[in-house]
C-alpha positions as CSV (number, residue, x, y, z in Angstrom):
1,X,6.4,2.1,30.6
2,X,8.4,-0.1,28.1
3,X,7.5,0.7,24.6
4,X,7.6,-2.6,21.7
5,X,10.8,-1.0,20.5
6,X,14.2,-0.3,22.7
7,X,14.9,3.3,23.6
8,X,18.3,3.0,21.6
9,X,16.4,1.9,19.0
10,X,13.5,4.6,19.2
11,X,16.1,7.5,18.7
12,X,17.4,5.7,16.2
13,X,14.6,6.1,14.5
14,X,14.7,9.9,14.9
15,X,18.0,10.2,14.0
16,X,17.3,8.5,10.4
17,X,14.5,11.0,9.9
18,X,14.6,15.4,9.5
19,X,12.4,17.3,11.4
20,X,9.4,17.1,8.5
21,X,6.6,15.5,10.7
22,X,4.3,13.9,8.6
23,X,0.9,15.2,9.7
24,X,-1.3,12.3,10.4
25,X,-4.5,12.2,8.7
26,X,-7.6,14.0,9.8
27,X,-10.0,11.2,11.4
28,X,-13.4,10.6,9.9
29,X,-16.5,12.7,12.1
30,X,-17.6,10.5,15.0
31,X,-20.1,7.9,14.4
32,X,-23.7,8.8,15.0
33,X,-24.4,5.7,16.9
34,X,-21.3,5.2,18.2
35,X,-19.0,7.8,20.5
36,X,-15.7,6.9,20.2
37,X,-13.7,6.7,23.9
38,X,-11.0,5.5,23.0
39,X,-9.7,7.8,20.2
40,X,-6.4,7.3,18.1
41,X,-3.3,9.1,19.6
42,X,-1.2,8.3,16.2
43,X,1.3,10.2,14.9
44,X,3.9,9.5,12.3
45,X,7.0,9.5,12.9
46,X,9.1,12.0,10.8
47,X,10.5,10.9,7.6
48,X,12.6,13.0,4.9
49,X,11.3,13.7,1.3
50,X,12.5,10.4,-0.7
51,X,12.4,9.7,-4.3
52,X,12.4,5.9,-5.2
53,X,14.4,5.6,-8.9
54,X,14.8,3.2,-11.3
55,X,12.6,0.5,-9.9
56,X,9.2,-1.2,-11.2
57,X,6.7,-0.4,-9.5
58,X,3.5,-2.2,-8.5
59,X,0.9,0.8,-7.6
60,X,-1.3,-1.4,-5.9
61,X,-3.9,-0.6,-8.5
62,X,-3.2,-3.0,-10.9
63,X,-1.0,-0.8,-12.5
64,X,2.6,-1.4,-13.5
65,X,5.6,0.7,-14.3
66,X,8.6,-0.1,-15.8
67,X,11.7,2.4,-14.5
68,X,9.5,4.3,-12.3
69,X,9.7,6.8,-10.0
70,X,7.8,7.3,-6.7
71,X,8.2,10.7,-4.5
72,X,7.4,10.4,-0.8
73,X,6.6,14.1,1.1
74,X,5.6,15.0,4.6
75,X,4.1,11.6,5.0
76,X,2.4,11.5,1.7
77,X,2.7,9.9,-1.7
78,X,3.4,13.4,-3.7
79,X,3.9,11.5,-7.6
80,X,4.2,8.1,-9.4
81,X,5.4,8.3,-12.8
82,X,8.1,7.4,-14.7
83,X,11.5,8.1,-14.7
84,X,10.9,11.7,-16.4
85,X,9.7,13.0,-12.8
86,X,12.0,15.6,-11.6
87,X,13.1,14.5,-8.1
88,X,15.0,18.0,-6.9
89,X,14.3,18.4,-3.2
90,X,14.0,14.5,-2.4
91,X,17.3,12.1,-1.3
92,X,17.0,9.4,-4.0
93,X,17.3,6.1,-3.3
94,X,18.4,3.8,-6.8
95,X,15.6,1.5,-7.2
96,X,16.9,-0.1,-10.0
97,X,16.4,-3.6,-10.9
98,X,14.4,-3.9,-7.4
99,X,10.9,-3.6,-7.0
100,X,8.2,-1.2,-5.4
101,X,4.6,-1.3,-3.5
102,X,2.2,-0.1,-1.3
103,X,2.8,-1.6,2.1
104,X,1.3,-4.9,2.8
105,X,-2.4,-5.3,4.4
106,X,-3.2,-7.9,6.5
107,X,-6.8,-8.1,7.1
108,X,-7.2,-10.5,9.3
109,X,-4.4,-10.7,12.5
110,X,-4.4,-11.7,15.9
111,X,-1.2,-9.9,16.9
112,X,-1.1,-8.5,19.9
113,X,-4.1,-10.7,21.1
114,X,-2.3,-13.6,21.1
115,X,1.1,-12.5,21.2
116,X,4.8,-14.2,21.8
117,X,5.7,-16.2,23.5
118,X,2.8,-17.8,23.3
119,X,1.8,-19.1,26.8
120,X,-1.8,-19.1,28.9
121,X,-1.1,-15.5,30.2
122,X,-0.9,-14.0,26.6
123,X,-4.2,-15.6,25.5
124,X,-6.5,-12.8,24.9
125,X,-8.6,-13.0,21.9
126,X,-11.9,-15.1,22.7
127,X,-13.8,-13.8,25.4
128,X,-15.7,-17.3,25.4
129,X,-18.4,-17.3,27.8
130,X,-21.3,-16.7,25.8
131,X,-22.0,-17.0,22.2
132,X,-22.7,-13.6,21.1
133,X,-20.4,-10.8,22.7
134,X,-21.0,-8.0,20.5
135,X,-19.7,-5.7,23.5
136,X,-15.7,-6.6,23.8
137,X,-13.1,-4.5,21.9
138,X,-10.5,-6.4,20.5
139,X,-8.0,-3.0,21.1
140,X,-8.6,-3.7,24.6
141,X,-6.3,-6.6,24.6
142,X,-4.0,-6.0,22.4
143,X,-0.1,-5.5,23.7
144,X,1.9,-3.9,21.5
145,X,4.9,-5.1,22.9
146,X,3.9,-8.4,20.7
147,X,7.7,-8.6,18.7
148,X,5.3,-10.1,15.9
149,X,4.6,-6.8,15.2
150,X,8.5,-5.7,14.1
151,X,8.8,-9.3,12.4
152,X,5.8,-8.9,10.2
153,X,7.1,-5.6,9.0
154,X,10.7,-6.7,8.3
155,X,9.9,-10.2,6.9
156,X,6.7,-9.4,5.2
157,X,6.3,-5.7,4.6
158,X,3.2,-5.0,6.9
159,X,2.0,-1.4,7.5
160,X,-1.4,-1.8,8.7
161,X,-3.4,-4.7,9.7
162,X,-6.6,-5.4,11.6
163,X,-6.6,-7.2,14.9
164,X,-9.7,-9.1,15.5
165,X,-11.2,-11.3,18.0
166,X,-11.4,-15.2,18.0
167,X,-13.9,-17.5,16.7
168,X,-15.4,-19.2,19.3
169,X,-18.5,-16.5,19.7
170,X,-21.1,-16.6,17.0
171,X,-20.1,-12.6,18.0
172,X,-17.2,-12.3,18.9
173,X,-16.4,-8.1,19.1
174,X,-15.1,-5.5,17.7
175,X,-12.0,-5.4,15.7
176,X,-9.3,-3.0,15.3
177,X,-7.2,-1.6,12.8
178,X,-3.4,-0.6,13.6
179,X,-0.6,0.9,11.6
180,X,2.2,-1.1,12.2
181,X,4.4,1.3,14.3
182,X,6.4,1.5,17.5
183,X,3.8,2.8,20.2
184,X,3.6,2.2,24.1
185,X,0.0,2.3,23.9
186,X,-2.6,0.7,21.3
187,X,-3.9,4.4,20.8
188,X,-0.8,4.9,19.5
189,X,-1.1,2.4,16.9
190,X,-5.0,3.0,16.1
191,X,-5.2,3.8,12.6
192,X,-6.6,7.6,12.2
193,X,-10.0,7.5,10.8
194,X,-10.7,4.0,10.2
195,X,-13.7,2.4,11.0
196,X,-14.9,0.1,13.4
197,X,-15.2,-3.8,12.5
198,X,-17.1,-6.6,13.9
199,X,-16.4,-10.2,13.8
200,X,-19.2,-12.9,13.5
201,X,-18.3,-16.7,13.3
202,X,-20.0,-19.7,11.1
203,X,-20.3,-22.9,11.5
204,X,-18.3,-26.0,13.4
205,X,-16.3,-23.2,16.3
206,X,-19.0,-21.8,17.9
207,X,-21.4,-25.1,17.9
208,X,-18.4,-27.0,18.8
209,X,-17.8,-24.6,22.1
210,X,-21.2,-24.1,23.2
211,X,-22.6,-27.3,22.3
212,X,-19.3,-29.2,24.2
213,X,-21.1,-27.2,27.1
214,X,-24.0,-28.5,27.3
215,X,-25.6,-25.1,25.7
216,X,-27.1,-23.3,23.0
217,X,-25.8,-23.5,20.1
218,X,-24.8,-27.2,19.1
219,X,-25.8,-27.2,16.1
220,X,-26.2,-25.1,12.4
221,X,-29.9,-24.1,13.0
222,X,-29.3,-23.3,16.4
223,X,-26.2,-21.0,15.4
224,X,-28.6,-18.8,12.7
225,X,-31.2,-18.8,15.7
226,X,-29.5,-17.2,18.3
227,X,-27.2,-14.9,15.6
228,X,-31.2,-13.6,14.4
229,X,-32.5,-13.1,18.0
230,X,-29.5,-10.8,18.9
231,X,-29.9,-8.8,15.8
232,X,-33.6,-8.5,16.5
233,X,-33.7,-7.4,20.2
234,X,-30.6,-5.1,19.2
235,X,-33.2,-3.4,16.8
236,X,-36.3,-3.4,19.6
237,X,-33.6,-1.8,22.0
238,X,-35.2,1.8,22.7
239,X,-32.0,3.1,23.7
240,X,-32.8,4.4,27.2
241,X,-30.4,2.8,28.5
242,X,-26.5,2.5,27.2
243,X,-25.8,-1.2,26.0
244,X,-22.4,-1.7,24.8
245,X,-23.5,-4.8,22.5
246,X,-26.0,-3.1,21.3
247,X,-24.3,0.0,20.7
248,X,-22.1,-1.9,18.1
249,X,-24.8,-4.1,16.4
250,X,-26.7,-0.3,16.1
251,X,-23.2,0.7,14.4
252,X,-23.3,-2.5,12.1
253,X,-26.9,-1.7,10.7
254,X,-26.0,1.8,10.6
255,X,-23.2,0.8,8.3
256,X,-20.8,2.5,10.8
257,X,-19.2,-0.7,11.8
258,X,-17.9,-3.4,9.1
259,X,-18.9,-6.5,9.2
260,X,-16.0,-9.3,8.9
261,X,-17.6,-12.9,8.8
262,X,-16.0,-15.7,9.9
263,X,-17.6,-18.8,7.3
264,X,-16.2,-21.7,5.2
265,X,-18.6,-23.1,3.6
266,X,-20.4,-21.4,0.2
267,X,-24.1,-22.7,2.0
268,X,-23.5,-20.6,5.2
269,X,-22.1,-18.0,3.2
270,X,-25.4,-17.8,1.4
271,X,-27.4,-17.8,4.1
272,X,-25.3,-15.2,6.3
273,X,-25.9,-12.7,3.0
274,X,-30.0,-13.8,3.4
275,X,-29.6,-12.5,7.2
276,X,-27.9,-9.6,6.6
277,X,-30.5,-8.7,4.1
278,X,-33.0,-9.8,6.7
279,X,-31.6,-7.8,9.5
280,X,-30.9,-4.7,7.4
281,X,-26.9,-5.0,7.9
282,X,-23.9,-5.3,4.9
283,X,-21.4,-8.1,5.2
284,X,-18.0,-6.6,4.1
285,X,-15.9,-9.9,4.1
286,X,-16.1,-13.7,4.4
287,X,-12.6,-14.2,5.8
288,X,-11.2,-17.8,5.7
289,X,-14.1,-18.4,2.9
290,X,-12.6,-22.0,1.2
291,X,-15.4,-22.4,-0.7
292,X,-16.0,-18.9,-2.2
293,X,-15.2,-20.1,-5.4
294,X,-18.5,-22.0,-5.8
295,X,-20.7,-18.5,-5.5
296,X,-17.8,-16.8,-7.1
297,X,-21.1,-14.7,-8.9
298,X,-23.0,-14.3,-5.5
299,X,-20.3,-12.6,-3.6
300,X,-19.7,-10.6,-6.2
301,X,-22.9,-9.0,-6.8
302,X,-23.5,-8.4,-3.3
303,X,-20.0,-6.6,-3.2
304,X,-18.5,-8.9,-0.5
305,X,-14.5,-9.8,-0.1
306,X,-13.5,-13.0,0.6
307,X,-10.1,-12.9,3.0
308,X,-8.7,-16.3,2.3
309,X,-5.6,-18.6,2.6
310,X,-3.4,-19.7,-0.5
311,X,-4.0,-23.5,0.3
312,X,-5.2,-24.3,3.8
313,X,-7.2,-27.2,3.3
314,X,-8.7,-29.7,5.1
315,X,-8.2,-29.4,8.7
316,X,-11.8,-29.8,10.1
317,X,-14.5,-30.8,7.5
318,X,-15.9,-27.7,6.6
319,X,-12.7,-26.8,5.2
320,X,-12.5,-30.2,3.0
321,X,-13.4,-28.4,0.0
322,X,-11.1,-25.8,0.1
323,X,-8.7,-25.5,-3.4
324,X,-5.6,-24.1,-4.1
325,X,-7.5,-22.3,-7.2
326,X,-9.9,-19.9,-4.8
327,X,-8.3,-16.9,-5.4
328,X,-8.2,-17.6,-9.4
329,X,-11.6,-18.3,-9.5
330,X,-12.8,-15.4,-7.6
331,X,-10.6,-13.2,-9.9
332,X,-12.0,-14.9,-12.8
333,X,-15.3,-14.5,-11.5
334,X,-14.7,-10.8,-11.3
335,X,-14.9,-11.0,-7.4
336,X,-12.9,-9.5,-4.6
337,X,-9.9,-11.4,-3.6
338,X,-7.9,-10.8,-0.3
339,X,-5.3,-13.0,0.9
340,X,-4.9,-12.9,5.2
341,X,-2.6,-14.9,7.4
342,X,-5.2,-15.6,10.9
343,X,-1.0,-16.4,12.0
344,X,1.5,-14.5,13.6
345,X,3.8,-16.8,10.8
346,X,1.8,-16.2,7.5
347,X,1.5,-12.8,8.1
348,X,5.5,-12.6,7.1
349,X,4.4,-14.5,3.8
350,X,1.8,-12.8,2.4
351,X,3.2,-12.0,-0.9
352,X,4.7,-15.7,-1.5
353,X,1.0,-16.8,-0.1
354,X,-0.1,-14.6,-3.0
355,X,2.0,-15.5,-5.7
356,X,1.2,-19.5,-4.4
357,X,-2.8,-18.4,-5.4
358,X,-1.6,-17.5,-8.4
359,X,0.1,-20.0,-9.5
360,X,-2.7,-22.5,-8.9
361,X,-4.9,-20.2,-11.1
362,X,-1.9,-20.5,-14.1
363,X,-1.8,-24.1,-13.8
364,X,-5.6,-24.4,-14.3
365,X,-5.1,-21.7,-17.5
366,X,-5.9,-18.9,-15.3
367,X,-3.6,-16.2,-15.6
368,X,-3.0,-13.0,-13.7
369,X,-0.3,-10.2,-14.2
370,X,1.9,-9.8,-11.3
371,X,0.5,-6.0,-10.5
372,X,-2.9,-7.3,-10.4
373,X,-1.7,-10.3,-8.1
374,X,-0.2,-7.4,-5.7
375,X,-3.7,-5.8,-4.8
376,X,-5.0,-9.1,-3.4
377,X,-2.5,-7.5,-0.7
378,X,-2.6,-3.9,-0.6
379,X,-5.8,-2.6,-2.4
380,X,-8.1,-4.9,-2.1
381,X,-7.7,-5.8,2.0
382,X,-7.8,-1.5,2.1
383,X,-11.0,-1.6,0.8
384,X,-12.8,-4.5,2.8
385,X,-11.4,-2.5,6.1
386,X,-13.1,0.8,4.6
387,X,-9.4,2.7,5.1
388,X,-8.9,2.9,0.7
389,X,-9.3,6.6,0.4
390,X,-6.3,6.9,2.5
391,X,-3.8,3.3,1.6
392,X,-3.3,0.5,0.1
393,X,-1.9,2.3,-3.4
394,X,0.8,4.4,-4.4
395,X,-2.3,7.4,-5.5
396,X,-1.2,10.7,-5.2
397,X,-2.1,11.9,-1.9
398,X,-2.8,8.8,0.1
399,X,-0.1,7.7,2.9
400,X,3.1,7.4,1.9
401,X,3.1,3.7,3.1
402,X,5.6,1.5,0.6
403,X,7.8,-1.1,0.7
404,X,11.5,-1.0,-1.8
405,X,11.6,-5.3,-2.5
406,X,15.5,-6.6,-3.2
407,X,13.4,-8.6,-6.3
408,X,10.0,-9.1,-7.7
409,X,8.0,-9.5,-4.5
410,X,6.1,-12.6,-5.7
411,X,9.3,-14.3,-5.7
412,X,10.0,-16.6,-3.0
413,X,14.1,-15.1,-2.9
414,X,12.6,-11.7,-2.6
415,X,12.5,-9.9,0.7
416,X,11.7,-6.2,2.0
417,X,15.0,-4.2,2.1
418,X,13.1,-0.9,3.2
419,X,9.9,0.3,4.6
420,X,7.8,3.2,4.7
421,X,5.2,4.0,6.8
422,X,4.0,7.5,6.3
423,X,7.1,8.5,4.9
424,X,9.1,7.5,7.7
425,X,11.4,5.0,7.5
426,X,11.0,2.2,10.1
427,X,13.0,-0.9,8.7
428,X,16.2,-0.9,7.0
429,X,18.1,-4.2,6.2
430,X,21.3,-1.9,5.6
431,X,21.2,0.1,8.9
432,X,20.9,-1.6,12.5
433,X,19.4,1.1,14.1
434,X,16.6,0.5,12.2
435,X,16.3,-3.1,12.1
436,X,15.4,-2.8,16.1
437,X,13.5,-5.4,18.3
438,X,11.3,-6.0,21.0
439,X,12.4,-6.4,24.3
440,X,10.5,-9.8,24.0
441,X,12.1,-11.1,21.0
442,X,13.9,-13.5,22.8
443,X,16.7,-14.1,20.3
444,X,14.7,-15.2,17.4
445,X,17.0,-15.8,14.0
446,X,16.5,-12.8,11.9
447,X,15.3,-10.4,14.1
448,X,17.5,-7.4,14.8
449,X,21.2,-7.9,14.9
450,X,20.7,-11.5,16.6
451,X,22.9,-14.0,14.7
């Protein structure tokens, strides 16, 4: 079985690391509703104790430190201070003048799914013959072969990400969520102990693909219809009988399953937050949301993300009224702000898609400290996946996942120049062996040692 990275470059990775496995985290009790058959089989890859000098440091918390000092141990963040820690027992690496974060989240990915090269036999990610199929796993299709995987991490600084169906299903499955490391298997990349999503589309895809059928729905009304019938014979389901969809609509309204919404428009997004309230479920995040910014208040008060673009605009009509400002206003408003890729391109971006949001929100008057600017891609996408007691911040105790940036990481000359993942290093820009490839890379520029 080939794994997504080369042999040669597999020991590689074990000759850059000691013999100090990082223990991977404990994963959370089984659900109550929902037996888990396909448990993680992750385990970090061993990393040596590493003290990051000299370097500012975004923690991911909206905290920033000038000359600080970060101490990776047995795959854990041990200390985050200044430059007064004592680093005795760690290799340093001199930070200075470079910059430091948690690794990058991306909440919303369909690596793996649809992977490269992208052709017919790679399309896995809508299983669209009917509307509502609350019963597919997204992990099921994913191949982690997909060399999107080792770009995003050397071009973007990914360490975890979600992998979620389509939108052409007013239901479209569940969703997974993956640390971003070599595996043969998807078990292997499952993220210990993080919960279950589910992904639920608005408005013009699944009319558009049903409706162009000659079907239910084809329109709005007829979407909110069938979406509240499935929730309602989920809840008159005695259970006598296993049902995979309703097993995971059980695990939504049990609040064992997030709920990530597909939606554009502020309207639908209203409504969506009337039917959850209706049907006795929590929406975690809007993704895509270009019009947030008009219930700005709503959303927050109701504690939902919204996972959105820097300045993807008008491409169908609902997302005519989308604005580079979003993200500003939704910080303004005191909201939660996420920025996602939904590309196997963006998601090597995030940070200059970030810094993009924010500049539209300083142009406006709007403005927003770089550190806090950083947990629209670490934190705050932790959080909406429900995996922020154990990433997304450089906390004391949470997974040593963090990225050393040549420069300020909003900066569009900035680049990863190592990465972390549970203390392991997994992508060097100094060191070949760890700047490996998939065996379907197919000689992209920048990958590996291709020229």
């Amino acid at each position: 079985m080939h794994s997504r990275f080369p042999t040669a470059a597999l020991g590689a990775l074990a000759l850059a690391s000691c013999a100090n496995t990082a223990s991977a985290p404990q994963s959370a009790p089984r659900p109550v509703v929902n037996a888990n058959p396909y448990p993680s089989t992750y385990r970090a890859y061993p990393g040596r104790p590493v003290a990051l000098v000299g370097a500012t440091v975004f923690d991911g918390t909206g905290r920033r430190i000038e000359n600080g000092t970060v101490l990776l141990r047995d795959g854990k963040v041990r200390a985050v201070g200044d430059a007064s820690l004592s680093t005795d027992g760690y290799d340093r690496v001199d930070a200075a003048g470079k910059f430091v974060t948690p690794g990058v989240i991306d909440i919303h990915s369909h690596l793996g799914v649809y992977p490269s090269p992208s052709v017919q036999a790679h399309s896995d990610g809508n299983e669209a013959t009917d509307p509502t199929t609350p019963e597919v796993w997204a992990e099921h299709s994913v191949w982690p072969q997909d060399p999107g995987f080792t770009r995003a991490m050397a071009h973007g600084g990914v360490t975890s990400l979600m992998i979620l169906p389509g939108s052409a299903n007013l239901m479209g499955g569940r969703s997974v969520t993956l640390k971003n490391v070599p595996a043969r298997t998807v078990q292997g990349m499952k993220f210990p102990g993080a919960p279950y999503g589910m992904k639920m589309a608005c408005g013009e895809n699944p009319k558009r693909v049903y409706g162009g059928k000659g079907r239910m729905p084809s329109t709005r009304m007829g979407n909110f219809a069938v979406n509240r019938q499935t929730w309602l014979d989920a809840k008159a389901d005695d259970g006598k009988k296993r049902n995979l969809a309703t097993e995971t609509l059980k695990g939504v309204m049990a609040g064992e399953i997030l709920l990530h919404n597909h939606c554009y428009r502020a309207d639908e997004m209203a409504l969506v937050i009337d039917m959850a309230r209706e049907m006795g479920y929590k929406v975690s995040t809007f993704h895509h949301a270009v019009e947030s910014y008009k219930i700005g208040d709503l959303l927050r008060e109701n504690g939902v993300c919204s996972a959105i673009w820097a300045d993807w605009y008008g491409f169908k009509m609902e997302s005519y009224d989308g604005i580079p400002e979003n993200a500003a206003l939704l910080f303004k408003e005191g909201a939660c702000v996420v920025i996602h890729s939904d590309d196997e391109n963006g998601i090597q971006r995030l940070n200059q898609e970030a810094s993009k949001a924010a500049a539209a929100g300083r142009r406006m008057g709007i403005t927003i400290p770089d550190e806090a600017v950083i947990r629209w891609i670490t934190l705050n996408p932790a959080k909406a996946m429900g995996i922020d007691a154990m990433t997304g911040s450089l906390e004391p105790g949470k997974m040593a996942d963090a990225v050393l940036w040549n420069g300020n990481p909003l900066s569009v000359y900035s680049r990863p120049e190592k990465v972390w993942v549970d203390g392991a290093l997994l992508y060097d820009s100094a060191d070949p062996r760890l700047r490996a490839v998939s065996d379907f890379e197919l000689g992209q520029p920048g990958a590996g040692d291709v020229k």
